[in-house]
PQR file with spaces between the fields and no chain letter, atoms N, CA, C, O and H, PARSE charges and radii, in Angstrom:
ATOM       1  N    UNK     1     -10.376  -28.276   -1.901 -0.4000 1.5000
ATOM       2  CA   UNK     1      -9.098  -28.185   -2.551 -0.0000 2.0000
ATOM       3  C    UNK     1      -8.744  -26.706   -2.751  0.5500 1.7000
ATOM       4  O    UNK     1      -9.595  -25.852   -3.002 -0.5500 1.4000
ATOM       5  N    UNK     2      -7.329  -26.440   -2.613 -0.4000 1.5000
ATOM       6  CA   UNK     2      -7.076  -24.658   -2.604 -0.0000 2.0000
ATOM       7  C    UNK     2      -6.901  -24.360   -3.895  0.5500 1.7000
ATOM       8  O    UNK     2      -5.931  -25.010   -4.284 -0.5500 1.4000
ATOM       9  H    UNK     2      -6.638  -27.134   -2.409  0.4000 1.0000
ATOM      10  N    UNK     3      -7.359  -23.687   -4.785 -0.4000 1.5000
ATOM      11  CA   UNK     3      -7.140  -23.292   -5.390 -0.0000 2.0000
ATOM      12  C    UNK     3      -5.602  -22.088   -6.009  0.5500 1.7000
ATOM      13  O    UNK     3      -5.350  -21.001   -5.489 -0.5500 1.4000
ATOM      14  H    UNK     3      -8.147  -23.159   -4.469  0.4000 1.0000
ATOM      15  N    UNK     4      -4.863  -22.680   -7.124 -0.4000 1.5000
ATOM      16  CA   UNK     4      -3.619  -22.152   -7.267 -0.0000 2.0000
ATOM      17  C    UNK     4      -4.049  -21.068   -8.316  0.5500 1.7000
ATOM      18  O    UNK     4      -4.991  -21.105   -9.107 -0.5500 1.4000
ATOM      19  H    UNK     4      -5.067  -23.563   -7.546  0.4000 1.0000
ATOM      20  N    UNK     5      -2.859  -19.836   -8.056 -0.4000 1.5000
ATOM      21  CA   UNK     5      -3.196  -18.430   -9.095 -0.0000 2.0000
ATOM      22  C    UNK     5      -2.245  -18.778   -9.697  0.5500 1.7000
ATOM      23  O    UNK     5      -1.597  -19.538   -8.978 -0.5500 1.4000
ATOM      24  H    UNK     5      -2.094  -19.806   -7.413  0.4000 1.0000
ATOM      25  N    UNK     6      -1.554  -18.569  -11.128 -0.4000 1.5000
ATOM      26  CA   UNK     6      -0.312  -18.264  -12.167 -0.0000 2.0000
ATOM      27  C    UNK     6      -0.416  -16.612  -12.207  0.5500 1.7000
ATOM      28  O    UNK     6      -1.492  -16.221  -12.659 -0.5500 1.4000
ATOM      29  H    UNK     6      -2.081  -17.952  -11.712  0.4000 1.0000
ATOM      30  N    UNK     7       0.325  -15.781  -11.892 -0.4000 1.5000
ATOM      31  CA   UNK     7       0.729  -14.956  -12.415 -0.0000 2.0000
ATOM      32  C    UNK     7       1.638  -14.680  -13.808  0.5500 1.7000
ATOM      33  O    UNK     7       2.766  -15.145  -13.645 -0.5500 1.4000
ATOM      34  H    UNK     7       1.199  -16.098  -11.524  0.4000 1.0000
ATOM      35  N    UNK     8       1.480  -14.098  -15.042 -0.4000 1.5000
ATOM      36  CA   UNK     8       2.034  -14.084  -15.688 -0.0000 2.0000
ATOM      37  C    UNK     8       2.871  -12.739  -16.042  0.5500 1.7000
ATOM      38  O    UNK     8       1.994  -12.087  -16.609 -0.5500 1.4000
ATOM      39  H    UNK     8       0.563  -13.721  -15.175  0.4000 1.0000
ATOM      40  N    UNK     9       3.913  -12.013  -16.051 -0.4000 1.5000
ATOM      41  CA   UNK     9       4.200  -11.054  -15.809 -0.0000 2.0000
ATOM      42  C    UNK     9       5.606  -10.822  -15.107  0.5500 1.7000
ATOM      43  O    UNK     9       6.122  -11.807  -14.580 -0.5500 1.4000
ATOM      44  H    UNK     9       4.626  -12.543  -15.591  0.4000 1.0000
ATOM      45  N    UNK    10       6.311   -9.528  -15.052 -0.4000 1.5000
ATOM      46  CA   UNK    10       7.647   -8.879  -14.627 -0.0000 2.0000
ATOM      47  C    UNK    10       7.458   -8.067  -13.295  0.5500 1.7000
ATOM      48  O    UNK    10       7.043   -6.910  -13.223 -0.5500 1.4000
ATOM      49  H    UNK    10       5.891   -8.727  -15.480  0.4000 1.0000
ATOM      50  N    UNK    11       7.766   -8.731  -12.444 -0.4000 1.5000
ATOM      51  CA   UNK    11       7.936   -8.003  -11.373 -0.0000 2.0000
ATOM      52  C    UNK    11       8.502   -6.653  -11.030  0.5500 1.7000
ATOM      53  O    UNK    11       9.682   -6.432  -10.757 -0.5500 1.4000
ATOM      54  H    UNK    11       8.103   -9.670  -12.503  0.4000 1.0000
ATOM      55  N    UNK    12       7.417   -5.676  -11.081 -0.4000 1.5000
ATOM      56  CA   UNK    12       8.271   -4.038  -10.661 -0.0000 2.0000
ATOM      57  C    UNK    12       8.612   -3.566   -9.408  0.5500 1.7000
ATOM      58  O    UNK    12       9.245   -2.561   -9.084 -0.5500 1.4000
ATOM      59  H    UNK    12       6.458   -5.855  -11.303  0.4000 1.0000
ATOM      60  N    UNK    13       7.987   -4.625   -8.614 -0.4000 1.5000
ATOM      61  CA   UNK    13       8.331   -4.109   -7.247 -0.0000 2.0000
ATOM      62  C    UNK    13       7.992   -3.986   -6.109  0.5500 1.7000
ATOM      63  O    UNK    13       8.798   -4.871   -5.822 -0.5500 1.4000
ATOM      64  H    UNK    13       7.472   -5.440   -8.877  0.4000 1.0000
ATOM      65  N    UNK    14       7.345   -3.606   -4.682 -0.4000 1.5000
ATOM      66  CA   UNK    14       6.755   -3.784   -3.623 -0.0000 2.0000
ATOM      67  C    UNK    14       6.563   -2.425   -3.295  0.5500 1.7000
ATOM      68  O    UNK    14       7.337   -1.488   -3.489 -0.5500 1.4000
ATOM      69  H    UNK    14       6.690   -2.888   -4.916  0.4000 1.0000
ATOM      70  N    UNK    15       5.064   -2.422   -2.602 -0.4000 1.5000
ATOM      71  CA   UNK    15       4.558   -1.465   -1.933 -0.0000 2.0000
ATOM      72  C    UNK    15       4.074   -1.887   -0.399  0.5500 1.7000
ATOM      73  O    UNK    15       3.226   -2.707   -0.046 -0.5500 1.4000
ATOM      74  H    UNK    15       4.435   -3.183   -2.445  0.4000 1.0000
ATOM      75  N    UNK    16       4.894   -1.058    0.338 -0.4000 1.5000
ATOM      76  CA   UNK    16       4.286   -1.335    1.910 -0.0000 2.0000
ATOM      77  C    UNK    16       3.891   -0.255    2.000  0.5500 1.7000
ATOM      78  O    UNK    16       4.221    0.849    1.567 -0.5500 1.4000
ATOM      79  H    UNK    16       5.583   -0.392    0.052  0.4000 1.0000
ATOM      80  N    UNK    17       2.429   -1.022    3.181 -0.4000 1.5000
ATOM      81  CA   UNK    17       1.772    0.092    3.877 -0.0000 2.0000
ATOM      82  C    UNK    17       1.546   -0.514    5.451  0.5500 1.7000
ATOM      83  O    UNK    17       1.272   -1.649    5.843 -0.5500 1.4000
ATOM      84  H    UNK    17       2.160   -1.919    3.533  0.4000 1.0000
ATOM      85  N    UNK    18       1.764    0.646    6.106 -0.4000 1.5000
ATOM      86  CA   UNK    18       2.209    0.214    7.862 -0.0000 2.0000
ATOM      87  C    UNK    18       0.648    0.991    8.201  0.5500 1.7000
ATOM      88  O    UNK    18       0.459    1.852    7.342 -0.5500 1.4000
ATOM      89  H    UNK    18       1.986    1.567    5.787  0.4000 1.0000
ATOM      90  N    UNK    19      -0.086    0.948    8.838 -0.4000 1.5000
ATOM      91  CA   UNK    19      -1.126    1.026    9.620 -0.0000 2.0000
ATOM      92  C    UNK    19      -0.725    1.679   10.884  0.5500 1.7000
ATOM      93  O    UNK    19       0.206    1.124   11.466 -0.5500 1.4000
ATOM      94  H    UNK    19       0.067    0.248    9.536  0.4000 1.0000
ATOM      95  N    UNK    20      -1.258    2.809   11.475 -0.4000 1.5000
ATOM      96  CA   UNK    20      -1.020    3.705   12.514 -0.0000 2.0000
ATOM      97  C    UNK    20      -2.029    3.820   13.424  0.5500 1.7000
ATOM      98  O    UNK    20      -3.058    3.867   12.749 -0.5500 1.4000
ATOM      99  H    UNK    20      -2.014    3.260   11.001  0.4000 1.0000
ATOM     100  N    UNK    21      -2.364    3.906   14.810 -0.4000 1.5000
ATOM     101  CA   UNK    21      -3.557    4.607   15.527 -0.0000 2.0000
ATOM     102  C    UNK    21      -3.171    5.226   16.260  0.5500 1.7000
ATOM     103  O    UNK    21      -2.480    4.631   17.087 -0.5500 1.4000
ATOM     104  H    UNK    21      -1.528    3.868   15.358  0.4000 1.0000
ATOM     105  N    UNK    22      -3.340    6.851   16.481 -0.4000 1.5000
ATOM     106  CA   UNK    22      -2.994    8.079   17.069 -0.0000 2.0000
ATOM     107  C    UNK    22      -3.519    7.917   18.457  0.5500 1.7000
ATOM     108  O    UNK    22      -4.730    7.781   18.629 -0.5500 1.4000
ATOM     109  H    UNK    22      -3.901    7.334   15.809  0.4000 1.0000
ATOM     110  N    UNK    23      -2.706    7.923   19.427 -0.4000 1.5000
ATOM     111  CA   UNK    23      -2.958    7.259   20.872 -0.0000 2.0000
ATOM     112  C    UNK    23      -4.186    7.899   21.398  0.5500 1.7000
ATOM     113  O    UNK    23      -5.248    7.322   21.631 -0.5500 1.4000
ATOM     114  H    UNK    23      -1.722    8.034   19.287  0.4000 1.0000
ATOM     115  N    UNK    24      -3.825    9.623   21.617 -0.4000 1.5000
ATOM     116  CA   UNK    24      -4.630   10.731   21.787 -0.0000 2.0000
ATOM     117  C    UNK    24      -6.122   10.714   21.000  0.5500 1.7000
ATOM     118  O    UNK    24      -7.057   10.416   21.744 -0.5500 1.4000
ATOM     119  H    UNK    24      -2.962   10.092   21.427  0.4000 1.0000
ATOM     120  N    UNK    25      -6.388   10.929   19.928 -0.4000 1.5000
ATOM     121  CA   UNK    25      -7.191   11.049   19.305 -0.0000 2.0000
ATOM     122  C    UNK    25      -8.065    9.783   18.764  0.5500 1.7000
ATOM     123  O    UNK    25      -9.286    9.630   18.754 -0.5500 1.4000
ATOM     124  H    UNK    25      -5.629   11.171   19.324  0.4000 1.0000
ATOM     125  N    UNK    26      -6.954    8.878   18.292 -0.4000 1.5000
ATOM     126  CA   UNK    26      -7.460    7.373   18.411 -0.0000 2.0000
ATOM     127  C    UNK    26      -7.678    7.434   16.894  0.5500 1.7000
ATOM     128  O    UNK    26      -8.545    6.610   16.602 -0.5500 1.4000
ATOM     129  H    UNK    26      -5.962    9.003   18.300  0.4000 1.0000
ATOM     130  N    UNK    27      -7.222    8.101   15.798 -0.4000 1.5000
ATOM     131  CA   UNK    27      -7.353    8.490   14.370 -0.0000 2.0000
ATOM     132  C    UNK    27      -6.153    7.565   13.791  0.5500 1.7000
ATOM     133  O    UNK    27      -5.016    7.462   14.251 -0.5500 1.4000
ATOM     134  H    UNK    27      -6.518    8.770   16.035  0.4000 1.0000
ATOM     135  N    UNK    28      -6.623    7.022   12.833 -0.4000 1.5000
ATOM     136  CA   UNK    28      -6.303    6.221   11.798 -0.0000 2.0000
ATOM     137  C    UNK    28      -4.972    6.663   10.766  0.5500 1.7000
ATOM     138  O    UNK    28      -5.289    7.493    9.914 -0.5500 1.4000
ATOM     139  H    UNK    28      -7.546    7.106   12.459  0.4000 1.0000
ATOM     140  N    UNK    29      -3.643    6.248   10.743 -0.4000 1.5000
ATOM     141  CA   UNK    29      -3.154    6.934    9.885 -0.0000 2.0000
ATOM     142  C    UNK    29      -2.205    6.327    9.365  0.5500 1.7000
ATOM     143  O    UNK    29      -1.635    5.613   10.190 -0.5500 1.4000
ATOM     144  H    UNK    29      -3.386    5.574   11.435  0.4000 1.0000
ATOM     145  N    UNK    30      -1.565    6.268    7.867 -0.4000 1.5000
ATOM     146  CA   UNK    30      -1.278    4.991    7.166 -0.0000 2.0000
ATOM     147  C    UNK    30       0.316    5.819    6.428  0.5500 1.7000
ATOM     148  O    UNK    30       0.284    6.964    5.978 -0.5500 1.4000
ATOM     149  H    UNK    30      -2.028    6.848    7.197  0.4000 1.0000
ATOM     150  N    UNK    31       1.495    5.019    6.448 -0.4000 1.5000
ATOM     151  CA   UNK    31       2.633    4.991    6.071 -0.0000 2.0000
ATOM     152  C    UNK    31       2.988    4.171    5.132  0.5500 1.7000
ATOM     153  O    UNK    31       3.115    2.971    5.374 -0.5500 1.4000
ATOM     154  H    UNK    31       1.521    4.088    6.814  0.4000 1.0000
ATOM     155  N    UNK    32       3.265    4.829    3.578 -0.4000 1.5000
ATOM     156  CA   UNK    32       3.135    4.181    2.434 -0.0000 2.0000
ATOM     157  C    UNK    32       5.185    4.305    1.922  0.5500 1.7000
ATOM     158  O    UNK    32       5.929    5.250    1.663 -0.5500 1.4000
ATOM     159  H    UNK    32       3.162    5.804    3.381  0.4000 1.0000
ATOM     160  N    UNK    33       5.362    2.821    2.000 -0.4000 1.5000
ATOM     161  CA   UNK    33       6.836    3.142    1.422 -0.0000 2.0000
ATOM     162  C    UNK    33       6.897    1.839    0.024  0.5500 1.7000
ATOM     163  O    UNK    33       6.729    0.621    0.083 -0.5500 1.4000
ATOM     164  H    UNK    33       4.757    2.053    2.211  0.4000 1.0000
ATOM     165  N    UNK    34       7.238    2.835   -1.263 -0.4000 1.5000
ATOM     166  CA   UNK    34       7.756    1.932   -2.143 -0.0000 2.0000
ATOM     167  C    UNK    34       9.181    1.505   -2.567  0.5500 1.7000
ATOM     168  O    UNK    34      10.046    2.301   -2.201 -0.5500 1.4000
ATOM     169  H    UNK    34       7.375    3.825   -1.310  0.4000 1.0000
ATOM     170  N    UNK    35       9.558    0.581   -3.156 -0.4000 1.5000
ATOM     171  CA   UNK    35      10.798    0.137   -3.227 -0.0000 2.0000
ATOM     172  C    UNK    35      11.437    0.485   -4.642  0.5500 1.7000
ATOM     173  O    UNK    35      12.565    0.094   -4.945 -0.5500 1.4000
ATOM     174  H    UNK    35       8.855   -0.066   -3.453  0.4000 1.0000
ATOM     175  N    UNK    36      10.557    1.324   -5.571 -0.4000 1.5000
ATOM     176  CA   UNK    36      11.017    1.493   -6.700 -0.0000 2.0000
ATOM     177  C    UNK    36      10.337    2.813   -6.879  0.5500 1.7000
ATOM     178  O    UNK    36       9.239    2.984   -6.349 -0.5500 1.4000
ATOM     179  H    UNK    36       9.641    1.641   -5.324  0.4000 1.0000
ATOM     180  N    UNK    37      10.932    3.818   -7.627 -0.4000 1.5000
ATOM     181  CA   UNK    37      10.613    4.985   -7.875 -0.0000 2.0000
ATOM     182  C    UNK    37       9.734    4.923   -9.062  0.5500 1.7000
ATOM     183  O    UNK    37       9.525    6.001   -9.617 -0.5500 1.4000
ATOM     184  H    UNK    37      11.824    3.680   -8.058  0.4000 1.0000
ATOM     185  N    UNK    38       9.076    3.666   -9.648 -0.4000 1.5000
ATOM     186  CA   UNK    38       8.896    3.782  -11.250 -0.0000 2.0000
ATOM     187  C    UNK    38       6.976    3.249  -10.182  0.5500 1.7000
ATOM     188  O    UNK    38       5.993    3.225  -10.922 -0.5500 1.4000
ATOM     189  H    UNK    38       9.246    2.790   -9.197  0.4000 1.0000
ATOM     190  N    UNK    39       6.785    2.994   -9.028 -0.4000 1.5000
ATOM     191  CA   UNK    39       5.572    2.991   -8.429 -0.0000 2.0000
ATOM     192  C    UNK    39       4.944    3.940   -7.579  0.5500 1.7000
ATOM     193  O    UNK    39       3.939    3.825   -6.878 -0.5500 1.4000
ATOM     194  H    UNK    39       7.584    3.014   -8.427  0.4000 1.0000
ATOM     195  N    UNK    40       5.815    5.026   -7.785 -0.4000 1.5000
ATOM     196  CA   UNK    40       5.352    6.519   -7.176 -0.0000 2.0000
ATOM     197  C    UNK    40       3.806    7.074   -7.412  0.5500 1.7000
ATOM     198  O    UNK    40       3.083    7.679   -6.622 -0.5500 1.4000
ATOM     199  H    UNK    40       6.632    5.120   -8.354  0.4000 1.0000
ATOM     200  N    UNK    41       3.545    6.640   -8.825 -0.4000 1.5000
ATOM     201  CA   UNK    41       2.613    7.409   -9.679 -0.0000 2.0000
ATOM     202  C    UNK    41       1.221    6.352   -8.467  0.5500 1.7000
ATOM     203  O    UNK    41       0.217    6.891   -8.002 -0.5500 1.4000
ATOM     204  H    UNK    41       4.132    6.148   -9.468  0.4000 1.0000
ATOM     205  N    UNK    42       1.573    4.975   -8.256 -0.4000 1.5000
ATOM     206  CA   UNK    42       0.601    4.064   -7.909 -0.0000 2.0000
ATOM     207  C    UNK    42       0.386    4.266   -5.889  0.5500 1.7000
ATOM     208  O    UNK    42      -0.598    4.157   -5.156 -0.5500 1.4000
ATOM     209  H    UNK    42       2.388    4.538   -8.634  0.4000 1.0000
ATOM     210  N    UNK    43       1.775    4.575   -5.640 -0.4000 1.5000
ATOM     211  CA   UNK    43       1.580    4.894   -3.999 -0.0000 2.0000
ATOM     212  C    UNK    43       0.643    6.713   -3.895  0.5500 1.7000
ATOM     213  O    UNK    43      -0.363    6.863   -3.200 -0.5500 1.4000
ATOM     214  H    UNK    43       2.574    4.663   -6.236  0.4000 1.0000
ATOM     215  N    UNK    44       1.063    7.477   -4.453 -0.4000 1.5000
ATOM     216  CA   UNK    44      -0.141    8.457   -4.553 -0.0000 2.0000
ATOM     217  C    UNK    44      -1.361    7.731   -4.347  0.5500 1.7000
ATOM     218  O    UNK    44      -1.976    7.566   -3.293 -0.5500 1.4000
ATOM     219  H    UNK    44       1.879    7.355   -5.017  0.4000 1.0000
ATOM     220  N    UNK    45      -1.670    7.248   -5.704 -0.4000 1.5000
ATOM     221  CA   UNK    45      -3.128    7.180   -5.448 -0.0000 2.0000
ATOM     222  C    UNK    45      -3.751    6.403   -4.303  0.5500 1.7000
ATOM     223  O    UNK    45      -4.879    6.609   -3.855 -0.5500 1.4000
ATOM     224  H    UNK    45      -1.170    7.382   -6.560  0.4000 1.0000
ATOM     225  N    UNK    46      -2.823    5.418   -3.850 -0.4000 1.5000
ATOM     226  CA   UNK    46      -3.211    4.722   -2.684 -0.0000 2.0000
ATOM     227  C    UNK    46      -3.214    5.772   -1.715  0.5500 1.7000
ATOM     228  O    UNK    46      -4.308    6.007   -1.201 -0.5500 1.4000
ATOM     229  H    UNK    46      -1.907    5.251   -4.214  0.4000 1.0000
ATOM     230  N    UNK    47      -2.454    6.302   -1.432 -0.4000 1.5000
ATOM     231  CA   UNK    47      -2.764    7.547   -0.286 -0.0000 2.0000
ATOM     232  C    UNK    47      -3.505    8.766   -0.326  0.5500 1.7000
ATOM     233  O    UNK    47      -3.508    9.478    0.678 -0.5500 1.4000
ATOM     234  H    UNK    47      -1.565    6.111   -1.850  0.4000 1.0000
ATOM     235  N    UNK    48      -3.961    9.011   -1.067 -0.4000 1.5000
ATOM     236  CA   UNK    48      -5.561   10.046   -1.797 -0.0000 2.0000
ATOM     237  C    UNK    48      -6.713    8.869   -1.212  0.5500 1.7000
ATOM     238  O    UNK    48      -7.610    9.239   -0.455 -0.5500 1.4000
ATOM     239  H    UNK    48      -3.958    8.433   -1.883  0.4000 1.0000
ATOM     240  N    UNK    49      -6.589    7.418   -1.645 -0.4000 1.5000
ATOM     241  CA   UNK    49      -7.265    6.765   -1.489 -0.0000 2.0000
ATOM     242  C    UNK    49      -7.853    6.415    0.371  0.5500 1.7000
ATOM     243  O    UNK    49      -8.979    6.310    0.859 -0.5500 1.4000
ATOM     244  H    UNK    49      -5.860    7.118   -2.260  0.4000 1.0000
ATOM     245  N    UNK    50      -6.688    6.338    0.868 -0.4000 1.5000
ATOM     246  CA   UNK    50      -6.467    6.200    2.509 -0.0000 2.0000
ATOM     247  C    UNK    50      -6.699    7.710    3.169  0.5500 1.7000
ATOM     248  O    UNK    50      -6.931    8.022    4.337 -0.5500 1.4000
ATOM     249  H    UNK    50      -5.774    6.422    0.472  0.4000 1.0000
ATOM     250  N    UNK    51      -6.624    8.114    2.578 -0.4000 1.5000
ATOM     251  CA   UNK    51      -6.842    9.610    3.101 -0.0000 2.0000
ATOM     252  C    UNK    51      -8.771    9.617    3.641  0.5500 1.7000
ATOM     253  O    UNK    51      -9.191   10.159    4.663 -0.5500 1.4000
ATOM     254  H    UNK    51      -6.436    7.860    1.629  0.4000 1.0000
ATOM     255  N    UNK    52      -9.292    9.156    3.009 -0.4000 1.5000
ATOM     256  CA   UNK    52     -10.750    8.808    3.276 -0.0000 2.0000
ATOM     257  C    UNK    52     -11.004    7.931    4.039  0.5500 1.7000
ATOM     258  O    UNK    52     -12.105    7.379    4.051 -0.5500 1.4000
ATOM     259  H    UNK    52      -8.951    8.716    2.178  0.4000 1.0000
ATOM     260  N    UNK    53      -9.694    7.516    5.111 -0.4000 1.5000
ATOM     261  CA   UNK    53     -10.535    6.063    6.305 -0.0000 2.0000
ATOM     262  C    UNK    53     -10.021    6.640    7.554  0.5500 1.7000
ATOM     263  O    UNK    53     -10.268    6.098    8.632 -0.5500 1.4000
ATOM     264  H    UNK    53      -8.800    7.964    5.102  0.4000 1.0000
């Protein structure tokens, strides 16, 4: 049986991240776009974070 989540909470918003591979080099590299300026502080750290793969 699948198991269902409840979220409880206000939706602030969406974070995409697009996935890249550098043809030449064959290096890993990641495109972070948010939809709200109030998740800036949270797409940083994801990309400090990606910066290490």
């Amino acid at each position: 049986m699948k198991e269902e989540k409840i979220l409880l909470g206000q939706k602030k918003g969406n974070i995409t991240i697009q996935v890249y591979r550098e043809k030449n080099t064959n290096k890993t590299f990641f495109y972070l776009k948010s939809d709200s300026d109030s998740l800036l502080p949270i797409v940083d750290i994801l990309e400090d974070t990606l910066k290490n793969y």
